[in-house]
C-alpha positions in Angstrom: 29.9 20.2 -7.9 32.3 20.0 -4.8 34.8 18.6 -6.8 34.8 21.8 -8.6 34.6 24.0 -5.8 37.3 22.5 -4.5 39.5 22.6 -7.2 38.9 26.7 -7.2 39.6 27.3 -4.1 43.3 25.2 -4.1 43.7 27.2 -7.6 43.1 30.9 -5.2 45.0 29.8 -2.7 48.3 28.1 -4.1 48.1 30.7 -7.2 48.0 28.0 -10.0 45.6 30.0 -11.7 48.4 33.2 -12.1 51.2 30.5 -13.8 52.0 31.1 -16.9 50.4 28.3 -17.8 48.0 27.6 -21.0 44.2 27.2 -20.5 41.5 26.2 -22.6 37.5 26.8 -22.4 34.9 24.6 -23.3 31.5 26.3 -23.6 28.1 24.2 -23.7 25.8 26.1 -26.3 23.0 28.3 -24.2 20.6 27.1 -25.6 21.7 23.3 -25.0 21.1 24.3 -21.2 17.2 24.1 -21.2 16.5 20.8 -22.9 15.0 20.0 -19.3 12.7 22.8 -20.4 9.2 21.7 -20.2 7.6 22.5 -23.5 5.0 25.1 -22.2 7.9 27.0 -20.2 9.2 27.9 -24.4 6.8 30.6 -24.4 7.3 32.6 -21.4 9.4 35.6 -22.9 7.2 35.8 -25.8 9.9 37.1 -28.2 11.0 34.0 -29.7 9.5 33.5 -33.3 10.0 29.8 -32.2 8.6 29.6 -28.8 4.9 31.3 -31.1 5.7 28.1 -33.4 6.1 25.7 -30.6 2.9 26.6 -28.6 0.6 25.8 -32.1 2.3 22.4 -32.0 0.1 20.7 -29.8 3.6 20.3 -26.9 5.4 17.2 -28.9 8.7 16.5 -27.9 10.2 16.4 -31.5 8.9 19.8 -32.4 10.8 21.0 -29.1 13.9 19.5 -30.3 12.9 21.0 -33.7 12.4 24.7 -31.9 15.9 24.0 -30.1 18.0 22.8 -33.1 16.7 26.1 -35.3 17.9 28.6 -32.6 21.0 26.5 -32.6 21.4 26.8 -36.2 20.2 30.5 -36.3 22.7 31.3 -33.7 25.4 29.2 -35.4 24.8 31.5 -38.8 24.6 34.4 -37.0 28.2 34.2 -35.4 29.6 32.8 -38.4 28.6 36.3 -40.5 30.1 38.3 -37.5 33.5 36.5 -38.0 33.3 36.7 -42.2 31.7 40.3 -42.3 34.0 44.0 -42.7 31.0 46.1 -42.3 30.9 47.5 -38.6 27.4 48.3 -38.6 26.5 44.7 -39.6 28.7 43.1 -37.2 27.2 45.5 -34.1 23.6 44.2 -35.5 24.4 40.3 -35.6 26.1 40.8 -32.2 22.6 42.5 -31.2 21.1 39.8 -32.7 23.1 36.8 -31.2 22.9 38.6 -27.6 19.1 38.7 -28.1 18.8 34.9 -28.6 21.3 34.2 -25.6 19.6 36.2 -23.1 15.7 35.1 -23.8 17.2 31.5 -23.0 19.1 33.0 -19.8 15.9 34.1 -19.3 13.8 31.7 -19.5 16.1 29.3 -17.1 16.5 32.0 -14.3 12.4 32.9 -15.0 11.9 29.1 -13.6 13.9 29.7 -10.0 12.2 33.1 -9.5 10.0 32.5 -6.4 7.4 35.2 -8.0 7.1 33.9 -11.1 3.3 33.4 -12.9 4.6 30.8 -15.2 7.5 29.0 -13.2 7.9 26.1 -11.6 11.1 25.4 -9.4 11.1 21.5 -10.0 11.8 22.9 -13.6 14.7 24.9 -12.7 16.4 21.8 -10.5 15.7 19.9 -13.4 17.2 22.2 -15.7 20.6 22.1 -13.0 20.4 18.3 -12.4 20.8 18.2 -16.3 23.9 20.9 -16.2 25.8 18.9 -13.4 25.3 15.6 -14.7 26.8 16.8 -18.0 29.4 18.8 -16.5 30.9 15.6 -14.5 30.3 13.6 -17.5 33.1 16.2 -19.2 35.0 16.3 -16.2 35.6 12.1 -16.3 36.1 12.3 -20.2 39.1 15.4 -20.0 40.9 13.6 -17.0 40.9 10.5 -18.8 42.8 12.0 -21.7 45.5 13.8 -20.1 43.6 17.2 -18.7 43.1 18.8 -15.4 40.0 20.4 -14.7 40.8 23.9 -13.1 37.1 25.1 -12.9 33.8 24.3 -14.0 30.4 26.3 -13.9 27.0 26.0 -14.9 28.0 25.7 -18.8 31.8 25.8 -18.9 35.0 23.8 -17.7 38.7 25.4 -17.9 41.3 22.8 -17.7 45.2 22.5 -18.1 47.0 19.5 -19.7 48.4 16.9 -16.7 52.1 16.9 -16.4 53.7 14.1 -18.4 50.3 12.7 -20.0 49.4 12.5 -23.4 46.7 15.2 -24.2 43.9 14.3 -26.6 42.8 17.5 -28.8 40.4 19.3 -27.1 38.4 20.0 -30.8 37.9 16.1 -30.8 37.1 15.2 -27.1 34.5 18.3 -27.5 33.0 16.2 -30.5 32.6 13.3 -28.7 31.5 14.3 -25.4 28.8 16.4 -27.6 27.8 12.8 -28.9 27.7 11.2 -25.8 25.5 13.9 -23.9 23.2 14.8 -27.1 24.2 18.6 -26.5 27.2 20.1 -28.0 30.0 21.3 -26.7 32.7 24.1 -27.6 36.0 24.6 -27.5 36.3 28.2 -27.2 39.4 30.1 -26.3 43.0 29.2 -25.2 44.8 31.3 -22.3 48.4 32.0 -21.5 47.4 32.2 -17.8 44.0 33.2 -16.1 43.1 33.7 -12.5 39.8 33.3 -10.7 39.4 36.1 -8.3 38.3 35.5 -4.7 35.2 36.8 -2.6 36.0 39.9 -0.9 35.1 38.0 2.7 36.7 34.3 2.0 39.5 32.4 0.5 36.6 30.8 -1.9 36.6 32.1 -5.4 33.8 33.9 -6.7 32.5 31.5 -9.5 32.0 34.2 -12.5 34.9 36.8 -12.0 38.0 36.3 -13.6 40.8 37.7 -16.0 43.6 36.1 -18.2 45.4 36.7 -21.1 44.6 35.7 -24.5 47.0 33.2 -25.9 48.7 34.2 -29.0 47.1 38.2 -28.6 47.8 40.7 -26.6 44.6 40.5 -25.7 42.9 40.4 -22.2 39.7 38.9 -21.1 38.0 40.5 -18.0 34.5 39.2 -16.6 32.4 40.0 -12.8 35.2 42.4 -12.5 34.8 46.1 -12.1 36.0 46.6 -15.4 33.4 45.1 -17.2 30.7 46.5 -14.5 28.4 49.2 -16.9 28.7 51.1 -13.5 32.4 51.9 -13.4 33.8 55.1 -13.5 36.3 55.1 -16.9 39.3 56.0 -14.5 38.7 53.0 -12.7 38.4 50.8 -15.4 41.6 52.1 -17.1 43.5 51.8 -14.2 42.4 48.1 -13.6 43.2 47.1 -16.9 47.0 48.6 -16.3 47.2 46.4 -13.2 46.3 43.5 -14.9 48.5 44.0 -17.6 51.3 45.0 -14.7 50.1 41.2 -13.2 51.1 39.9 -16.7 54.4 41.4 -16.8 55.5 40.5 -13.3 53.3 38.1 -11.3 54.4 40.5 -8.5 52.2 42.1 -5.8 54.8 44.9 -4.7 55.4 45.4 -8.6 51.8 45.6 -9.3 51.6 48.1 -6.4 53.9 50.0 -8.1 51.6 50.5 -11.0 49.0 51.3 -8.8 50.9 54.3 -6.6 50.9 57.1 -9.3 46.8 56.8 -9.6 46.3 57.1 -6.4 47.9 59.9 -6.3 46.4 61.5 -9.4 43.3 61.2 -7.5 44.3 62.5 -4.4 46.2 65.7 -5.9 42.6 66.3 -7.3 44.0 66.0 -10.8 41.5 64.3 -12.5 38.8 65.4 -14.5 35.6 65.0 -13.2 34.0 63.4 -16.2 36.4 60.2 -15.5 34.5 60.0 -12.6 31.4 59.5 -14.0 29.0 56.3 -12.4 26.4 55.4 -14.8 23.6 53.0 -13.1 20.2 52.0 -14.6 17.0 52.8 -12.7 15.2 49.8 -11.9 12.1 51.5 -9.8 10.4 55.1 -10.2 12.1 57.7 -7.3 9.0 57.2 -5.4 9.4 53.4 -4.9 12.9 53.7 -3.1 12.9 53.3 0.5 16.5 54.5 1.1 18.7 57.5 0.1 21.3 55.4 -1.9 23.5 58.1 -3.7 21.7 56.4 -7.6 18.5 58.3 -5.5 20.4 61.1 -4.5 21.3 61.7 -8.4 17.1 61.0 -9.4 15.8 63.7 -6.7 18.4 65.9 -8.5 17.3 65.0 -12.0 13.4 65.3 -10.8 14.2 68.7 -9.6 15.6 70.1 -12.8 13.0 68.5 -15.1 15.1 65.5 -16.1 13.3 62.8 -14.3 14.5 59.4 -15.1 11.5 56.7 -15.9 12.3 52.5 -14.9 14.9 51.5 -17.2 16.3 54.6 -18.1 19.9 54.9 -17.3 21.1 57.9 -14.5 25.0 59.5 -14.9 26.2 61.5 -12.0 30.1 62.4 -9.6 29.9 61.7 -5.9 30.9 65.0 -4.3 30.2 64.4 -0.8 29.4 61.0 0.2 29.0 62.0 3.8 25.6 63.7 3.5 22.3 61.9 2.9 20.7 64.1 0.5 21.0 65.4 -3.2 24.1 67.0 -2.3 25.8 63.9 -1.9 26.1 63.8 -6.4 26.2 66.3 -8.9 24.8 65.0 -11.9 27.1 64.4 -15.4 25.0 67.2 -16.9 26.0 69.7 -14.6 29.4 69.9 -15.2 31.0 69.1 -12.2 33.9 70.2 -11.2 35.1 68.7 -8.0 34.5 64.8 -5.9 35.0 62.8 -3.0 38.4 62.0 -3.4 37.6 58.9 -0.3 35.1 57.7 -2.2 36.7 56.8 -5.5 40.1 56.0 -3.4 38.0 53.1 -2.2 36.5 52.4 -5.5 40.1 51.9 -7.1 41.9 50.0 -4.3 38.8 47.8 -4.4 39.3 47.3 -7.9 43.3 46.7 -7.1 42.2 44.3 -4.7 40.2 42.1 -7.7 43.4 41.9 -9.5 45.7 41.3 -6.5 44.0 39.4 -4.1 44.5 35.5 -6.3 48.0 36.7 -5.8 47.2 37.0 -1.8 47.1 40.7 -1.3 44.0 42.1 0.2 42.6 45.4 0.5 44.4 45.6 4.0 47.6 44.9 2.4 47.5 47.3 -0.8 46.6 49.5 1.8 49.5 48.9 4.3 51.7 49.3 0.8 50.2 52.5 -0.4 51.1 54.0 3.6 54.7 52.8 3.0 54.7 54.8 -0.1 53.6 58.0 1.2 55.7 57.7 4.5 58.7 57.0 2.5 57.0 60.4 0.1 57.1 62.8 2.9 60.3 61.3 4.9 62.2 62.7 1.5 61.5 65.9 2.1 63.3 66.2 5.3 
């Protein structure tokens, strides 16, 4: 694993990551991960049809290979129909489907880590990662050997970019015989004109699951840990990153991308922008009770409580910080109430934040959009004499 991690953070530092470059992804299938999985752990969620089939089978190992071969093939189907179907309806229920199937296995591997779990047992979980690192080096050896230069591996995936002035062996048949080698299969999933792994807000060391590239061949992005593709972002913020990132594309440019970002900023200051743009949606995790601190998510439940709407565990609250200063229900107005102002300093921070994501694997920090965004306005007022 250090050999990874320090591949990522030469990538955020020296920008290799932002070149325009072409990238390729190799996913291990989820369900591959949990062949470490000791036989009992398949029933834990409960929602499998397999894991019911499994426990009646008296715990052989061939019937948990069986168990983990028919969710493969299930899954396998299942995408298959999403790519062939037109009907919009059918493709939104086999993605429900597919996501379904992914996430009982996610779940089922975190389940064994969780220090309060009835069923788990951490030796499964190490297990379970013992099996994921040996498999990922295993990869790592077999790319390099054929021409490719691991850029950054996790858990279940590897990026890599071919080695100048080798000989690069098709990713579609190293994939098929690394799968052969390792018993679980591998695939080769997307290509990328560029992509950049974004660092932690406190370190030159890249955060393992946030990152953004361009689609090779599309104009087509792909976003993920970032604020973008956070359920709780505002839809002004995530516009405005997606511009910025398409402004990274165009430019590879801080002071460009700066630019880009100038005129939203000053939307939001002018108190131009309509509330409902502003709108943070987070999910309740705990009844209002159980909170210990006034976070504003509380603010908006003491509000909902006190007009009837009172929000149960699971249930999803919308609301527009007004005034983030206090530290009561006055801090949000809730979505349903039609708000018609907000705390201009408080989404200013959420979008430079958000500018920082994009800007900081081309060095720019928060400090440093900031310092740019001062410029601007001086510059602003200096015009008017």
């Amino acid at each position: 694993m250090n050999i990874e991690l320090c591949c990522l953070r030469s990538v955020t530092r020296c920008w290799v990551s932002i070149r325009s470059i072409r990238f390729s992804q190799v996913n291990i299938d989820e369900g591959a991960k949990h062949r470490a999985l000791p036989r009992c752990m398949l029933t834990l969620v409960g929602l499998l049809k397999a894991a019911y089939q499994y426990l009646l089978s008296s715990f052989h190992r061939i019937e948990s290979e069986k168990i983990r071969y028919e969710c493969q093939a299930d899954r396998d189907a299942i995408k298959a129909e999403i790519q062939e179907t037109q009907d919009e309806e059918r493709r939104d229920e086999l993605k429900g489907q597919s996501s379904a199937i992914k996430w009982i296995l996610v779940s089922c591997f975190g389940y064994q880590g969780f220090s309060n779990a009835k069923f788990g047992r951490i030796e499964c979980h190490e297990a379970i990662n013992a099996y994921a690192r040996e498999i990922l080096l295993k990869t790592k050896a077999v790319l390099e050997e054929h021409g490719w230069r691991i850029v950054h591996g996790i858990v279940d995936s590897v990026w890599m970019t071919p080695i100048e002035g080798e000989e690069q062996t098709s990713l579609s048949k190293l994939a098929s015989e690394i799968s052969e080698e390792v018993e679980i299969r591998l695939e080769h999933e997307a290509h990328y004109d560029w992509i950049s792994f974004v660092p932690l807000r406190d370190s030159d060391a890249g955060a393992l699951t946030k990152y953004f590239g361009k689609v090779a061949g599309e104009d087509e992005y792909k976003y993920r840990g970032i604020e973008c593709r956070q359920r709780s972002t505002p839809s002004y913020i995530d516009e405005a990153q997606k511009k910025l990132i398409r402004a990274v594309d165009a430019s590879r440019d801080p002071e460009a991308v700066s630019e880009e970002l100038r005129p939203w900023v000053d939307r939001l200051e002018r108190g131009a922008i309509d509330p409902n743009e502003l709108v943070i949606t987070n999910r309740v995790s705990k009844t209002r009770e159980e909170y210990t601190q006034l976070t504003r998510s509380v603010a908006a439940l003491e509000r909902a409580a006190e007009l009837g709407l009172a929000r149960a565990p699971g249930q999803s609250v919308s609301y527009v910080v007004v005034d983030d200063a206090k530290q009561s229900r006055e801090r949000v107005l809730l979505a349903s109430e039609g708000p018609d102002e907000y705390d201009v300093g408080f989404y200013r921070e959420l979008l430079v934040r958000a500018a920082a994501s994009v800007l900081s694997p081309l060095g720019w920090r928060e400090s440093d959009i900031e310092q740019e965004l001062e410029q601007y306005s001086e510059s602003s007022l200096a015009s008017f004499g």
